[in-house]
N, CA, C and O atoms as CSV, one atom per row, in Angstrom:
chain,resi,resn,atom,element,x,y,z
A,1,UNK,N,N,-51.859,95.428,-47.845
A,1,UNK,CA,C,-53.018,94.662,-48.252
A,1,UNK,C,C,-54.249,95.550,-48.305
A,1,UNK,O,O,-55.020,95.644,-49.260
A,2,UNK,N,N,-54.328,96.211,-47.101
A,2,UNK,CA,C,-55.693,97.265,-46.994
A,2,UNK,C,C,-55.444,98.436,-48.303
A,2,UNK,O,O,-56.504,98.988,-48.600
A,3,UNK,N,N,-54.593,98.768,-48.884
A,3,UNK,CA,C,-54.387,100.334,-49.417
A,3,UNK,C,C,-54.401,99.155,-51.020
A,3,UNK,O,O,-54.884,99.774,-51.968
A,4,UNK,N,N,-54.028,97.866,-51.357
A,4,UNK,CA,C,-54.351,97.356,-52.781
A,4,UNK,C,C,-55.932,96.873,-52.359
A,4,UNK,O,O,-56.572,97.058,-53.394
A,5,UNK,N,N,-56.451,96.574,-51.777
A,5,UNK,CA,C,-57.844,96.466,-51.416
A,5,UNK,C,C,-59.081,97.520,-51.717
A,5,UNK,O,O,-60.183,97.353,-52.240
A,6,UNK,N,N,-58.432,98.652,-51.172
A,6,UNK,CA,C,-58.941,100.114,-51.343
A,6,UNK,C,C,-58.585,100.462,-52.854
A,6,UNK,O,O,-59.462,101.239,-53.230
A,7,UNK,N,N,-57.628,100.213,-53.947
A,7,UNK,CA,C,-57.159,100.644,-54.886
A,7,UNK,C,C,-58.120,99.651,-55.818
A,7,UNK,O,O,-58.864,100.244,-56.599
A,8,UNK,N,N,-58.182,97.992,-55.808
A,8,UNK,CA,C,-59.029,97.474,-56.481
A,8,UNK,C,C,-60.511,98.057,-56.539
A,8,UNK,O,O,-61.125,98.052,-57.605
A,9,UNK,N,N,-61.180,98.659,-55.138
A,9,UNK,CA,C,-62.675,98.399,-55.462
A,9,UNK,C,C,-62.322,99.929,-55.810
A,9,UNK,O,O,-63.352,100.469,-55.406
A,10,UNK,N,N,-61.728,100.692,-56.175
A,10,UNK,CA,C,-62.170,102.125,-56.594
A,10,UNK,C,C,-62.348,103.435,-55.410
A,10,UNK,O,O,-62.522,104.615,-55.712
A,11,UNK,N,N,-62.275,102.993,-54.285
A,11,UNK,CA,C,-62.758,104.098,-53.355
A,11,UNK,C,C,-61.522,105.007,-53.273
A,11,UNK,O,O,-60.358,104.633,-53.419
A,12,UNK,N,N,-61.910,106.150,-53.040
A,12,UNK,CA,C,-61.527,107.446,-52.942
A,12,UNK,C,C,-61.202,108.300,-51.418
A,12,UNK,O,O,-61.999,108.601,-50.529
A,13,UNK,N,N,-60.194,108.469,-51.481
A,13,UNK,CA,C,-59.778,109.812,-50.423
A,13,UNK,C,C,-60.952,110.500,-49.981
A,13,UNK,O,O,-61.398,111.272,-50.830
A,14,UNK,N,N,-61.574,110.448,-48.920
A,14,UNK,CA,C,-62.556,111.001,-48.641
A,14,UNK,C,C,-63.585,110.635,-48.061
A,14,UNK,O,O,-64.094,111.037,-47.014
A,15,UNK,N,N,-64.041,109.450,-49.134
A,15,UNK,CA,C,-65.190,108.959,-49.111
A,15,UNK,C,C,-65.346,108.037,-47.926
A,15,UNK,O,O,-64.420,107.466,-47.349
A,16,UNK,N,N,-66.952,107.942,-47.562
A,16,UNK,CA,C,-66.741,107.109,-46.088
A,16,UNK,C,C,-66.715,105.512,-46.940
A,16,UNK,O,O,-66.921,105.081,-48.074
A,17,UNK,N,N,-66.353,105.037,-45.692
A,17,UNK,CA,C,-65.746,103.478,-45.853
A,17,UNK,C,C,-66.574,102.914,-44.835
A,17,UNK,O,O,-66.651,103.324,-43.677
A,18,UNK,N,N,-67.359,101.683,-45.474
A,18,UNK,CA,C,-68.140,100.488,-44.787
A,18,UNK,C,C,-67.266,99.402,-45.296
A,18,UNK,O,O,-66.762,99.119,-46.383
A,19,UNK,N,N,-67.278,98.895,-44.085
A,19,UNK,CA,C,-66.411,97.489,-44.148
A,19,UNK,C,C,-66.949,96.406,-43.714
A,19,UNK,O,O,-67.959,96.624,-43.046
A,20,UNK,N,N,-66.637,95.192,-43.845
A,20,UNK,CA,C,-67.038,94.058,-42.957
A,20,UNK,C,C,-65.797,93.600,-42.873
A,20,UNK,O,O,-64.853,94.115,-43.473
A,21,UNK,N,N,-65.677,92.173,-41.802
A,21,UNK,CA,C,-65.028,90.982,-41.661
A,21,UNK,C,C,-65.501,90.014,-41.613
A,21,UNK,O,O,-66.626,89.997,-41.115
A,22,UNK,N,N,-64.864,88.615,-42.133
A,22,UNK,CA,C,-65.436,87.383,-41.404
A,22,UNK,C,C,-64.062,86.417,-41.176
A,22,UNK,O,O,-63.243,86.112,-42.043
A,23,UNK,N,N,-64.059,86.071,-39.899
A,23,UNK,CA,C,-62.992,84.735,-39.907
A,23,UNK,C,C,-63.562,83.531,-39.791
A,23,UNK,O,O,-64.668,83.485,-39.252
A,24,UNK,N,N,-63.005,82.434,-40.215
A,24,UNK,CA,C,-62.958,81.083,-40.002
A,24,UNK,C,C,-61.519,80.103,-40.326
A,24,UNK,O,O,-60.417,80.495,-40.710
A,25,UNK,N,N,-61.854,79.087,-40.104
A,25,UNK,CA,C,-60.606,78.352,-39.496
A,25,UNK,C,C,-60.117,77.301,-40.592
A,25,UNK,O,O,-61.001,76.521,-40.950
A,26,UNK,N,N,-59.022,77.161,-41.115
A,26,UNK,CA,C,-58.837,76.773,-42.070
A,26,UNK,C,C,-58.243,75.563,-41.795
A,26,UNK,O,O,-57.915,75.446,-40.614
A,27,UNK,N,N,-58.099,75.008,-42.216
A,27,UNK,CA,C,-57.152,73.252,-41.761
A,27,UNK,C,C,-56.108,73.485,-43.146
A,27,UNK,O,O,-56.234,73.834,-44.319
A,28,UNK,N,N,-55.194,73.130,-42.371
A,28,UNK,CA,C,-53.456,73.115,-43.302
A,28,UNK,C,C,-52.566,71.885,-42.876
A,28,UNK,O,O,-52.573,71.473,-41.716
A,29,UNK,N,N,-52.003,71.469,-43.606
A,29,UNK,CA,C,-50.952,70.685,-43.290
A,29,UNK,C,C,-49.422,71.528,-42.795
A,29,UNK,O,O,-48.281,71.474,-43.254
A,30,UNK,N,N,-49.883,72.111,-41.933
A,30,UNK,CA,C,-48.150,72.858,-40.840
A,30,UNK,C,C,-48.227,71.536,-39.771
A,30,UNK,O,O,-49.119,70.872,-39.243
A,31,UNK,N,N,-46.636,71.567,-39.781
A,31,UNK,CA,C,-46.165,70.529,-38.934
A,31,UNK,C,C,-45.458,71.581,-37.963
A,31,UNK,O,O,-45.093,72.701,-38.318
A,32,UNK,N,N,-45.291,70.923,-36.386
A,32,UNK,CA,C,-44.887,71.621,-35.624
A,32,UNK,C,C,-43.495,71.535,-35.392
A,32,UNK,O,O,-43.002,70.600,-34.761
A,33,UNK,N,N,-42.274,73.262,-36.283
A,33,UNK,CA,C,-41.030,72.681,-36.357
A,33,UNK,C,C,-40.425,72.424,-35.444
A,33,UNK,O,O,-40.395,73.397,-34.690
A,34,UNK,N,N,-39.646,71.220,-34.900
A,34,UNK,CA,C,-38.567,70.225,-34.250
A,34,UNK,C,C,-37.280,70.935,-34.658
A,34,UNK,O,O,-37.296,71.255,-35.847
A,35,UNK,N,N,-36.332,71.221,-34.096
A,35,UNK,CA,C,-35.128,71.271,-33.924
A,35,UNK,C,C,-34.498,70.448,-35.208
A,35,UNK,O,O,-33.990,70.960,-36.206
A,36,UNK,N,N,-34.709,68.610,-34.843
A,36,UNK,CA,C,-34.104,67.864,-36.132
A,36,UNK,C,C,-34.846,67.866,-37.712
A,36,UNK,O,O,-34.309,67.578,-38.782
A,37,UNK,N,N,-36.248,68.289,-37.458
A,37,UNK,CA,C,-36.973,68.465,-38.580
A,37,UNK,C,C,-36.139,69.898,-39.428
A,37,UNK,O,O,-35.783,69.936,-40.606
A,38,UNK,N,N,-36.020,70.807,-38.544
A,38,UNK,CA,C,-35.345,72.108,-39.066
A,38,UNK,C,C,-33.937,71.792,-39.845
A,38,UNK,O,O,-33.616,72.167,-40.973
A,39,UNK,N,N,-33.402,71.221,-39.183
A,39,UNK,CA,C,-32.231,69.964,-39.861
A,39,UNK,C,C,-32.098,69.098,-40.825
A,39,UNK,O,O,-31.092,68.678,-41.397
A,40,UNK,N,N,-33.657,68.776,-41.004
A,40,UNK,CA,C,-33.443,67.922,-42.086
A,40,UNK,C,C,-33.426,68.856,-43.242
A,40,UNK,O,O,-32.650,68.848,-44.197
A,41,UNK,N,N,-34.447,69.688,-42.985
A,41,UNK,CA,C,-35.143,70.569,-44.251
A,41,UNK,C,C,-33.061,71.172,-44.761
A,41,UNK,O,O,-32.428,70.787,-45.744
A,42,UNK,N,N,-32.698,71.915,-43.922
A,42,UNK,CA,C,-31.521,72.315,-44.118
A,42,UNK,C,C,-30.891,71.756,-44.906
A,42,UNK,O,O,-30.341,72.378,-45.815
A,43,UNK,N,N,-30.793,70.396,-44.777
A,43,UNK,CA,C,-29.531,69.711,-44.942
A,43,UNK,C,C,-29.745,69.375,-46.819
A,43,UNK,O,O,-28.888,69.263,-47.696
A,44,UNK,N,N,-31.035,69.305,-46.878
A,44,UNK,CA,C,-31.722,68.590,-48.459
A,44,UNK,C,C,-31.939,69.948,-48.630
A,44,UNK,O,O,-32.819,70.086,-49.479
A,45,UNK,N,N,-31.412,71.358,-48.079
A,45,UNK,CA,C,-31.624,72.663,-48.961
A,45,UNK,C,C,-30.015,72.597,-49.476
A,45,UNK,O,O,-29.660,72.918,-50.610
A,46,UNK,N,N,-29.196,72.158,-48.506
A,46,UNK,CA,C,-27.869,72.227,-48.777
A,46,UNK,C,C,-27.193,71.619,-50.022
A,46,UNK,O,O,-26.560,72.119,-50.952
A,47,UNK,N,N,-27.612,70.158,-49.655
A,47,UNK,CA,C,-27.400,69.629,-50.831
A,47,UNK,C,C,-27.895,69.885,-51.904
A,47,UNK,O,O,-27.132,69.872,-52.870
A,48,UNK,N,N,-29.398,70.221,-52.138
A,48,UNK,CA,C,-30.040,70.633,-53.206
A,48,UNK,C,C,-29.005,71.691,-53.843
A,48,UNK,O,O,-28.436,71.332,-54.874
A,49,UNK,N,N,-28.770,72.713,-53.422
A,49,UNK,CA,C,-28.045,74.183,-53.831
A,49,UNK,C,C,-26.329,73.915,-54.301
A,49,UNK,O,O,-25.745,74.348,-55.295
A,50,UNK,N,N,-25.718,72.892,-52.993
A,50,UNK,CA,C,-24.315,72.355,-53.220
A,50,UNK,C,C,-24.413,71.762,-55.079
A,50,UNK,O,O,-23.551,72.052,-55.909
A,51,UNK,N,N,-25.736,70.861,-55.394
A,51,UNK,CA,C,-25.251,69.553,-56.647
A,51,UNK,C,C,-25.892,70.934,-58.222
A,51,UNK,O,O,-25.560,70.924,-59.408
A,52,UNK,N,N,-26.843,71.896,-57.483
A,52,UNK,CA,C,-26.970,72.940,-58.848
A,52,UNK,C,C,-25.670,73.673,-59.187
A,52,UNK,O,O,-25.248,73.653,-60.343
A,53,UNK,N,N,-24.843,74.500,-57.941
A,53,UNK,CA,C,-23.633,75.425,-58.433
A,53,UNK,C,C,-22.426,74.685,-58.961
A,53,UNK,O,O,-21.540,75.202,-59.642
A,54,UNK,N,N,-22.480,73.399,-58.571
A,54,UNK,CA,C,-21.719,72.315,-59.175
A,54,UNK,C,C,-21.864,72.602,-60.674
A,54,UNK,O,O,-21.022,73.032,-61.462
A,55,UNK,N,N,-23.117,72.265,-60.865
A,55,UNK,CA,C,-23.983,72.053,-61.885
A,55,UNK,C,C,-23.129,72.930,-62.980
A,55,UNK,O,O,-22.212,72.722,-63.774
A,56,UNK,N,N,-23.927,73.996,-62.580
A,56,UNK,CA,C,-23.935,75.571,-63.217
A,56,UNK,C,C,-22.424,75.953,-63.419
A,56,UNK,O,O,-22.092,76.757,-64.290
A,57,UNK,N,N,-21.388,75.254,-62.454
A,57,UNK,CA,C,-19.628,75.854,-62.696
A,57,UNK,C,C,-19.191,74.687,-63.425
A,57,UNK,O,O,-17.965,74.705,-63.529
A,58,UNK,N,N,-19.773,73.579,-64.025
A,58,UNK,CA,C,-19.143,72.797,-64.290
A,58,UNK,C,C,-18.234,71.788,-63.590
A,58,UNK,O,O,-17.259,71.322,-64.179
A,59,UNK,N,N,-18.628,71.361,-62.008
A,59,UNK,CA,C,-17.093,71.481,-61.116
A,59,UNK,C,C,-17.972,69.648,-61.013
A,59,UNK,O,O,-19.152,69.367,-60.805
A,60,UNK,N,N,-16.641,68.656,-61.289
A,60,UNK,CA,C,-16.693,67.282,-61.737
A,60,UNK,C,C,-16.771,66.985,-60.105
A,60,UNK,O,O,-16.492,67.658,-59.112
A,61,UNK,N,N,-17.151,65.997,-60.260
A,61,UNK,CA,C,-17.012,64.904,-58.631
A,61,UNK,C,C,-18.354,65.031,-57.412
A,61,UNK,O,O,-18.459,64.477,-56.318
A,62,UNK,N,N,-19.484,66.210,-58.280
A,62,UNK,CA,C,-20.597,66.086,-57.854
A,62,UNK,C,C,-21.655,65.357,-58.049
A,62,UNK,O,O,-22.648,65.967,-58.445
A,63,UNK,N,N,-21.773,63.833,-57.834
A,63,UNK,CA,C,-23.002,63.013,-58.297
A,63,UNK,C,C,-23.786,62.463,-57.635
A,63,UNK,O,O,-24.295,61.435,-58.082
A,64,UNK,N,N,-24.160,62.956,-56.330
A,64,UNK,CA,C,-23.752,62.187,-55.398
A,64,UNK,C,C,-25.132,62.331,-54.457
A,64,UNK,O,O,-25.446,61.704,-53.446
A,65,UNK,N,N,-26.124,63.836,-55.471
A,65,UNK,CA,C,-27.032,64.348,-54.715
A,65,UNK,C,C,-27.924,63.326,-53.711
A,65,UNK,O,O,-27.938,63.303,-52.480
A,66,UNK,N,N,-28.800,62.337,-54.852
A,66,UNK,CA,C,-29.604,61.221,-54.616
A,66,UNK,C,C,-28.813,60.548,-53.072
A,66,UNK,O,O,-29.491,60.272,-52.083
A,67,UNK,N,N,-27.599,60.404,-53.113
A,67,UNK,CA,C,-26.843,59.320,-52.204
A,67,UNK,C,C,-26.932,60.069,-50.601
A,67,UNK,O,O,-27.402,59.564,-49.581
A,68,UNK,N,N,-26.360,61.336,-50.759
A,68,UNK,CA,C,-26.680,62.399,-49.580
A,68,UNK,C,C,-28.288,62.408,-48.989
A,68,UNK,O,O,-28.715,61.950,-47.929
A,69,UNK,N,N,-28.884,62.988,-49.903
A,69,UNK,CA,C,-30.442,63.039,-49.804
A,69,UNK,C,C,-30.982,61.512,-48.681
A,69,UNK,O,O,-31.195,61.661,-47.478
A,70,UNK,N,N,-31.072,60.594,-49.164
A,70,UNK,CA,C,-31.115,59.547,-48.936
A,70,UNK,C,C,-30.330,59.155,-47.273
A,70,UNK,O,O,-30.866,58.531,-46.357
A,71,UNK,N,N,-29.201,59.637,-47.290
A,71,UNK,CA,C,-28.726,59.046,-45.565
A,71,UNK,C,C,-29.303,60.203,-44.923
A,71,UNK,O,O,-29.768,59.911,-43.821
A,72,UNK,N,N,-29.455,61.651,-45.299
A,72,UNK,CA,C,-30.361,62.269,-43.936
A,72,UNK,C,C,-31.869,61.959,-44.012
A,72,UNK,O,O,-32.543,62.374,-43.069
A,73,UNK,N,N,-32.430,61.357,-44.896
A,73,UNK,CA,C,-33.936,61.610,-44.903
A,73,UNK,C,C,-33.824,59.840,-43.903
A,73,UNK,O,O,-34.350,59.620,-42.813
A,74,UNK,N,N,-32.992,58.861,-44.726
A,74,UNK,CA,C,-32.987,57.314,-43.557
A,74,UNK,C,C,-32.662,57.961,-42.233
A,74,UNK,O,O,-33.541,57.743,-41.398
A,75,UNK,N,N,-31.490,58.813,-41.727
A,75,UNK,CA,C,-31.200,59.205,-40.409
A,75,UNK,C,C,-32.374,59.813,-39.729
A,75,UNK,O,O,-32.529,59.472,-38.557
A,76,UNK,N,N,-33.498,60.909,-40.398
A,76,UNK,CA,C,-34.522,61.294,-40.150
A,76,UNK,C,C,-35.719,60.484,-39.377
A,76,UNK,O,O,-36.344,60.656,-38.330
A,77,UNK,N,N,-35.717,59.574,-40.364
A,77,UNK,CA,C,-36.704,58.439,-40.295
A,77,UNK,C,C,-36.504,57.299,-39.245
A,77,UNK,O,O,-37.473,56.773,-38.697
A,78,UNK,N,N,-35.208,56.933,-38.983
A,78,UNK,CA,C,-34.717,56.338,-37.807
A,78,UNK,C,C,-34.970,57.356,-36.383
A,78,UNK,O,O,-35.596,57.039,-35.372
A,79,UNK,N,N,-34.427,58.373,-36.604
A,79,UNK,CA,C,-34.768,59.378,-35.363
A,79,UNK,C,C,-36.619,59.759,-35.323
A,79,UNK,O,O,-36.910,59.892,-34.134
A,80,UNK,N,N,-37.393,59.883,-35.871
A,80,UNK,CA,C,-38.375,60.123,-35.498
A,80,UNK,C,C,-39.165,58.996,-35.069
A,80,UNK,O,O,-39.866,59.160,-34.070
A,81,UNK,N,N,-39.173,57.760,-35.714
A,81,UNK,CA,C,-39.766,56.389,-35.209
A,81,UNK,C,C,-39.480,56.083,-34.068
A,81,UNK,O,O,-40.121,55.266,-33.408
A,82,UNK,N,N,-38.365,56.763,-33.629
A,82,UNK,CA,C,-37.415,55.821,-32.451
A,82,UNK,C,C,-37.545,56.924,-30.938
A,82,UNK,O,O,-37.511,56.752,-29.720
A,83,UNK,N,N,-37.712,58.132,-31.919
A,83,UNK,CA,C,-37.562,59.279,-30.463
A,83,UNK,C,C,-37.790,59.113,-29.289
A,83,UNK,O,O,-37.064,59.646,-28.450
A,84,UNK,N,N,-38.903,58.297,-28.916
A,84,UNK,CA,C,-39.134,58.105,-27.877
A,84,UNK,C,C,-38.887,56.921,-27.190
A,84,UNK,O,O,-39.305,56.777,-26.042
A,85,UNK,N,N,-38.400,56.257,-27.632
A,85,UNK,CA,C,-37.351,55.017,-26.712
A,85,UNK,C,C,-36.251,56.270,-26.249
A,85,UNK,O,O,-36.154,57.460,-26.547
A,86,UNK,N,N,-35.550,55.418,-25.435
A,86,UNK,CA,C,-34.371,55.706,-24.591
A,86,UNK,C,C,-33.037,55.952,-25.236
A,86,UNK,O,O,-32.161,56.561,-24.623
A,87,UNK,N,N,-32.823,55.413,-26.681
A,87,UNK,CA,C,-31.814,55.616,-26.769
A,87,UNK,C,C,-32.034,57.095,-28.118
A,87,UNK,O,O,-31.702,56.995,-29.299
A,88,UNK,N,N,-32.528,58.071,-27.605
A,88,UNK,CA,C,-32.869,59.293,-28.875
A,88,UNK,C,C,-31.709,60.048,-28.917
A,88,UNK,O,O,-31.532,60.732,-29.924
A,89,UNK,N,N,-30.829,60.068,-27.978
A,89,UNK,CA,C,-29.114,60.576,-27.707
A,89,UNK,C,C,-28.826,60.415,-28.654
A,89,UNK,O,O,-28.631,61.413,-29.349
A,90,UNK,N,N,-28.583,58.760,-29.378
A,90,UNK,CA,C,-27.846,58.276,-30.390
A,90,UNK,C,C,-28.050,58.469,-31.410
A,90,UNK,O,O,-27.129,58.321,-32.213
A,91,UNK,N,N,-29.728,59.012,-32.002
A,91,UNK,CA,C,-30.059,59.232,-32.914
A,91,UNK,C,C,-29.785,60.105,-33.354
A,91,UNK,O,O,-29.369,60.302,-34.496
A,92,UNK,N,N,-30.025,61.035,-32.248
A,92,UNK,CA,C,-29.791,62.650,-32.771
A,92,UNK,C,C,-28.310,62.891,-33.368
A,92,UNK,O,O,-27.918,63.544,-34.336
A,93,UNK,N,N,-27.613,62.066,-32.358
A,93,UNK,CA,C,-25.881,62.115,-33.051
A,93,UNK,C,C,-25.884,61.962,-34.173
A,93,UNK,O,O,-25.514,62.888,-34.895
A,94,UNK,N,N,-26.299,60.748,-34.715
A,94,UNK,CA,C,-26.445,60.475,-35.403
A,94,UNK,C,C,-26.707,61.363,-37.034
A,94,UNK,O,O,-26.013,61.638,-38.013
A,95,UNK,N,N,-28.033,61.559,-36.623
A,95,UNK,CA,C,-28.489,62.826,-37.731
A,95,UNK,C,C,-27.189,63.979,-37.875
A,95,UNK,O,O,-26.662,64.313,-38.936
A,96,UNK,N,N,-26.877,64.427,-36.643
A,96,UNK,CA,C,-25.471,65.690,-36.740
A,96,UNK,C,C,-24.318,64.819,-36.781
A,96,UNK,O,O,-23.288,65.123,-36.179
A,97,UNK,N,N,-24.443,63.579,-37.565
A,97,UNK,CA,C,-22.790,62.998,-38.085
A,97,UNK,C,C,-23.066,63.479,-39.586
A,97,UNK,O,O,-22.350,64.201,-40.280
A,98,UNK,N,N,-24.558,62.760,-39.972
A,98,UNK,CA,C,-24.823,63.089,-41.185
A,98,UNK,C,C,-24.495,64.449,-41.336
A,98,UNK,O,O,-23.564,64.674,-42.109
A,99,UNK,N,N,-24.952,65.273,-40.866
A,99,UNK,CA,C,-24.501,67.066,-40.845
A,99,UNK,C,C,-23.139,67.562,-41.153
A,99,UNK,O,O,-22.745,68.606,-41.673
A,100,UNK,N,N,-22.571,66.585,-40.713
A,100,UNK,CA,C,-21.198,67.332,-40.197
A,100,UNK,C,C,-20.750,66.685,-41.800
A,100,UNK,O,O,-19.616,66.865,-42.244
């Protein structure tokens, strides 16, 4: 970053270098990753990639993306509403049945 920085404004081997900085704080939408969140993302990368090489080989009996998509993002959505009741054991199974 520093040496295309140095290459945009023109400066030269040699020459002295004045610099500044400034930071400030940016607001982003990062969520803090969860174990089952990491899981979900996975699972809708999986399928995503599984219903294209389908796609791309021609290979019949793949239609199914929407239907997959759909029980981990409901399993998701059941496990995060619910996490904190008592029964989050079941959920989580749950989500890694969908997995499996």
């Amino acid at each position: 970053m520093v040496r295309e920085g140095l290459r945009l404004t023109g400066w030269q081997e040699g020459e002295q270098l004045r610099a500044r900085c400034d930071s400030y704080v940016v607001e982003t939408n990062v969520v803090y990753p969860t174990d089952y969140r990491l899981l979900r993302d996975a699972l809708g990368g999986m399928v995503r990639e599984a219903a294209f090489q389908c796609g791309a080989a021609r290979v019949a009996g793949w239609r199914q993306e929407a239907h997959w998509k759909g029980k981990v993002e409901k399993r998701y959505r059941q496990l995060r509403r619910d996490y904190r009741r008592k029964n989050r054991d079941v959920l989580v199974k749950g989500l890694l049945q969908v997995a499996r």
